[in-house]
Structures are given as C-alpha cells and as structure tokens.
N, C-alpha and C positions, 0 to 999 in steps of 0.2 A: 479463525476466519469463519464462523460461526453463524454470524448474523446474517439479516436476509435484506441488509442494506437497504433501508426505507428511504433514505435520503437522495439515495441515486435512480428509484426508479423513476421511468420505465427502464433503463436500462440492466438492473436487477435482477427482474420479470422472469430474464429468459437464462442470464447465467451470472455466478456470484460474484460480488463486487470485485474481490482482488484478482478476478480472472478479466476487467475491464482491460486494454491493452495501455499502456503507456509509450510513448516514439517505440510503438511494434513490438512492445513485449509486455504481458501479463505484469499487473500490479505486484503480485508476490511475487514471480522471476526478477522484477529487478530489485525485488526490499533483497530476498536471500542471495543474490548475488552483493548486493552492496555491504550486507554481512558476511560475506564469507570474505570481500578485501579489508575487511579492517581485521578479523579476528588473527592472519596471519599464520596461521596454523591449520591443518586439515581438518573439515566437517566428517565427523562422522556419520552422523543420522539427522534428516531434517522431518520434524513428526507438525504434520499439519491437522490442528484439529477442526472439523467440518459438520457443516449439517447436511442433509439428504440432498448432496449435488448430481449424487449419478455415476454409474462406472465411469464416463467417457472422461468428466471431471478430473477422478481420483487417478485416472493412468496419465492427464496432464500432468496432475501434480508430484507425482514419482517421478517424472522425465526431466521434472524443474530441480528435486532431491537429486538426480544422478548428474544432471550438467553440471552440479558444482563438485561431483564427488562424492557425494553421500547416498547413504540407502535412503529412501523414502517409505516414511510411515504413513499409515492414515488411523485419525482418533475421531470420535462425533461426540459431539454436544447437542443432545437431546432436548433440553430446556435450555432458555437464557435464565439463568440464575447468576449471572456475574461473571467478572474477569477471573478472581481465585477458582470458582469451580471449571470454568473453560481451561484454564491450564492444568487441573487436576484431571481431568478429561484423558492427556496422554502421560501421566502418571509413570508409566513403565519407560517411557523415554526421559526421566528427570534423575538423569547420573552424573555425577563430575561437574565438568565445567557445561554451564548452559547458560545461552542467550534466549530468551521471550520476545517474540514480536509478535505485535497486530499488526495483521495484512490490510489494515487501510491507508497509510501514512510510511510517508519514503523521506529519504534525508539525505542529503552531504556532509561530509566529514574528510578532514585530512588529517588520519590519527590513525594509531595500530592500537588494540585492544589491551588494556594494562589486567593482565590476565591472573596478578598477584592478588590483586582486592579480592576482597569478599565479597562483594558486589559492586555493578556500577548501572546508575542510573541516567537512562540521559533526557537532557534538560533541553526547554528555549523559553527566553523571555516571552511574553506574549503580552495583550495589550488589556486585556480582559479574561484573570483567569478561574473566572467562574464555573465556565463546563468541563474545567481538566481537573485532572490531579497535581497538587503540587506539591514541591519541598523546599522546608526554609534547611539554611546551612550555616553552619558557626562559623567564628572568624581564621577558624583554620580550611575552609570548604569543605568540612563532612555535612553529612544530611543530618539535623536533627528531627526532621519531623515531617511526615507524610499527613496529607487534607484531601481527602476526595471530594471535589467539588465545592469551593467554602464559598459560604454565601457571605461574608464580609472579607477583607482582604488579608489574608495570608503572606503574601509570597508571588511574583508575577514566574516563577522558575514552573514551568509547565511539563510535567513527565511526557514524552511523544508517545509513548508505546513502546519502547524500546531497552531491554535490561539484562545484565550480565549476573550471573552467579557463578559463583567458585565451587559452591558446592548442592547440587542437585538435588540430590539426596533431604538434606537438611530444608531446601525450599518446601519440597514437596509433604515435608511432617508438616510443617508449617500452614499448608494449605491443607490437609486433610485435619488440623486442629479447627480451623472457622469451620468446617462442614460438620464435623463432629460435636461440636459446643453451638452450633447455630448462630454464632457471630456475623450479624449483617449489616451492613449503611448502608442505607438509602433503599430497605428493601433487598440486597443481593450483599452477594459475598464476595468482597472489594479483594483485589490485590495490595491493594496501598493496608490495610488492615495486617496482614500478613508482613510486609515490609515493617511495619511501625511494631510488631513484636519483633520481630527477629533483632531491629534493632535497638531494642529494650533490652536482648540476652546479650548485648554487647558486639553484635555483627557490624563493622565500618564500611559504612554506604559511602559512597563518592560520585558527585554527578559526573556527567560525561558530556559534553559540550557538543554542537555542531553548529556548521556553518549555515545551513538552511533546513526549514524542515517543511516538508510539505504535504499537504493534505489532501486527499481523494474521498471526502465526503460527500461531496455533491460537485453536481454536474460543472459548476462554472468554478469549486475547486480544483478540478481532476484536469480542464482545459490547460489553466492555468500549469499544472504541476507538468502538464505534457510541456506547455512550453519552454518550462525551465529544466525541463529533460533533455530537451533538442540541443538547450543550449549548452548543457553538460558536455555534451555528447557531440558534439558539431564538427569534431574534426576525422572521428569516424570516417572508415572510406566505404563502408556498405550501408551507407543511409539509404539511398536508394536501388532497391533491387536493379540487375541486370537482365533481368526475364521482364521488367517493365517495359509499356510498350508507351512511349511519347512522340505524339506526333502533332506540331504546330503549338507546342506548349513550353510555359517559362515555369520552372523550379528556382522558390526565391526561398534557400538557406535561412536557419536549419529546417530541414524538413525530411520527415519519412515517406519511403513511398516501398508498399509491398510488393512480394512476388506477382507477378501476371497482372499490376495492376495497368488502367489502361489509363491515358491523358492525349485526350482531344481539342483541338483550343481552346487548352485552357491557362489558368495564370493559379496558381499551386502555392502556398508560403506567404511569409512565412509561418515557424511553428504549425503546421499541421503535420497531421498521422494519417494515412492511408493505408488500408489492411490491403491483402493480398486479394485477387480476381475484384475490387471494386473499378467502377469504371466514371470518371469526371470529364463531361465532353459540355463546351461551348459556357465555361463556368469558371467563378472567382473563389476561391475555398483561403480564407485564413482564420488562422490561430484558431483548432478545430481537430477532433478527434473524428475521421470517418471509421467504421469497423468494417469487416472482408463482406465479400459480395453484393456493394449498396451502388446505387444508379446514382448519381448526380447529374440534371441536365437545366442549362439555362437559369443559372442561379446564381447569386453573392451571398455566402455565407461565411458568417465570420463566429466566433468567440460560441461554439456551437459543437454538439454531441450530435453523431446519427451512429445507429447499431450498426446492424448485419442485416443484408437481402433487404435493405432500404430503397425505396425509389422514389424519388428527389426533385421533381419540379415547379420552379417557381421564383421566383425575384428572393432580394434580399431579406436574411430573416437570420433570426437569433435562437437556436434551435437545440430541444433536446427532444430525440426522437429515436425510441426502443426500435428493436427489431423487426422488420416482415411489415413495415407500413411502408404507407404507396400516400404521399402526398403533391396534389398539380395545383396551382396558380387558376 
C-alpha cells in the first residue's frame, strides 16, 4: 500500500488511500478482516509495506494487525519499482503459508481458503482486460500462464490483487531472483513474472473465484464499493452509533452513521457513510462517503466524496472534495 494514489486525489493529499473509510472502517481494515474469515486459521503477522505516511499512520495500522490477532509489522517502499519489489520490501515476514494483498480492492467470497495448494490466485471476469493482470487455465482449471497487461486479448480472468502461497520462503527467492538478474515488464519488476517461473519449476497455481470484487480506485469507484458494503453489511445492529445525536431526521437503510455524529433535518440514505463528530443539518445526503468532522448545510448531495473538517454549503452537486475546504452556494 505504497502508492500515493493519484487517482483518488484530493483525497490522497492528506492521508493514504487504503486508510479512505469504507461503511466506517479503513479500506485495509476491512480487506484484512475479510482475509482472515476465509483463511480459517489464526493470523500470525500482518506486515504492511508503506511509504512515508507518518507515526500516527503506522500505530493505525498495528491496531488493524492486532484486531484480528496478529502482530503488526511495518515495511517501506522507497521507489515504485513494481509489484515484485513492493513485496520483497517485507522479505523478513515471507515464511510458510502467505497471502498478498493490495490495499486498494476489497471482495466477497463464500469460501475457506484450500490451504493445501501451492498457490491460489484469485480471479474475476472482467469486460476489458487490458489494465489487469491476467491468467489463462487448462481444461483441468490450473493456471497455465500469467500476461501483465496484454495489449491483445488473452484471457478476460483478471488477477484482483489477491494471492495465497504455501510456501513463503520459496516466493521470496523467486522475487529476489527478478531483482537480482533485472528482469522487468513494462519498465518494473512484475509479480506475475515471478508467478510464470515458479510456475515453469512445476508450482500448481489454481484460481480462486469470488462473488464480487470491488474497486477503490477512484472516487466514483470507492462511492460505489461503499455502497455495496452497506449492503453486505445491513443487518449489523451497530450501523449507526449510539452517541449519535438525530434530531427531526429520517435514516433511509443501509447506512452508517459515526460516533457523535450529529443530524438535524435531515433525510440521510440511502448507502451513505458518516464519520464520527461530522454534523448534516437542513440536508439530503445519499449514496456518499462523508469523512469525521465535515459541516454539511443546505444541500443535496448524492453519488459524492467529501473528507475531513469539510464545510459544505450549497445546492445539489456531485462531489469530490479533500479535506479542510469550506465551499457556499
């Protein structure tokens, strides 16, 4: 979780992408939660490798390491030189059994982790899959072949970000072999490079299927993946804080609403997110991620991003708007 997220500023700007909230919880709290229910087995260490977020960052994301049980590490990636060197990055945490994620991209699954394979990769159709990684599979469903990006058509089986190994150890030669021999596509040093040896020494790769997979690339992604979060999530009995203070206002399911936050006539839902001490008075807010301490007044906003310490006045509008701005009508 490396990158400096160009696609989602301004909201970037001021804190890193996977630390965006989703229905009230950081992007990577809910990837590594929804990883640890399928793996079935106890997390030992969860090692997140970073660029220069800042202590206050790095004690979030050990608190996100220990809710599920695990120690938490922290690794940095100095340069963007590629997926293989970012996960060669936390080196010292690649033992045994290990799963890889990119903290931009969240999924469903109703499956337990088949922890026997040598690997598992997991997969979704996609409509155009020219910016992903992908793999074709033989007519038994093994992986024969990884394409980083193919500019003619391959294979529509899109890798998410998401990938199991058996054995850690053995990943990590693998990736210090392309840094070592300078083996690169497209300019950086690929994972899928490393996947297509390993499975050349004869390593059986198997996709891994899910039901939805969702994306937090960009702002009218991330709205989007919030809403299909609510709806995951909708029968929850602490969607909306108890310290919230509503007065003359309609909560239209599913929807988050944080600690302290406040609702003054307003009409709330559905699919929105509401951080903690934000305050929405005399205002229409749906399908919309508000973040902690943002004003909303006299407004209909819908399918729309606003940060933190936001102040909000104004008629309808379609909105992405970073942190610490003051916009009136």
């Amino acid at each position: 979780m490396a990158g400096m997220g160009k696609r989602m500023r301004p909201h970037t700007l001021t804190v890193p992408k996977p630390l965006v909230p989703i229905a009230g919880k950081p992007i990577v709290q809910r990837l590594v939660e929804d990883i640890a229910k399928v793996c079935n087995e106890p997390i030992e260490e969860v090692a997140f490798i970073i660029g220069n977020f800042g202590e206050a960052v790095e004690k979030s994301l050990i608190k996100i390491a220990e809710s599920v049980g695990a120690k938490g590490t922290i690794t940095y990636q100095e340069e963007p030189l590629g997926t293989a060197h970012a996960i060669l990055c936390a080196k010292e945490s690649l033992q045994g059994n290990v799963v890889v994620a990119f903290a931009d991209t969240l999924f469903k699954a109703d499956f337990t982790l088949d922890t026997s394979a040598d690997g598992t990769i997991w997969v979704q159709q996609v409509e155009d899959p020219r910016p992903f990684g992908v793999v074709k599979l033989d007519d038994q469903g093994n992986i024969t072949d990884f394409v980083e990006k193919p500019e003619t058509f391959v294979s529509n089986l899109a890798i998410i970000g998401i990938y199991y190994f058996k054995d850690g150890e053995y990943l990590r030669n693998e990736l210090q072999y392309l840094l070592d021999n300078d083996i690169k596509d497209k300019g950086e040093f690929q994972l899928t490079n490393a996947l297509e040896n390993m499975k050349n020494k004869g390593t059986r790769f198997i996709p891994g299927k899910i039901s939805e997979w969702l994306d937090c690339g960009n702002k009218d992604a991330t709205v989007y993946t919030n809403q299909r979060y609510l709806e995951y999530i909708k029968d929850q009995p602490d969607l909306v804080s108890p310290t919230a203070k509503i007065t003359n206002s309609v909560i239209i399911p599913p929807t988050y609403i944080g600690e302290n936050a406040v609702l003054n006539n307003a009409v709330v839902g559905p699919y929105v997110s509401i951080g903690k001490n934000t305050q929405v008075s005399d205002a229409i807010v749906s399908n919309s991620i508000v973040q902690e301490n943002t004003v909303i007044k006299f407004a209909n906003i819908t399918n729309s991003m606003l940060g933190s310490f936001v102040s909000f006045q104004g008629k309808q509008s379609d909105l992405s708007v970073g942190d610490y701005n003051v916009l009136k009508e």
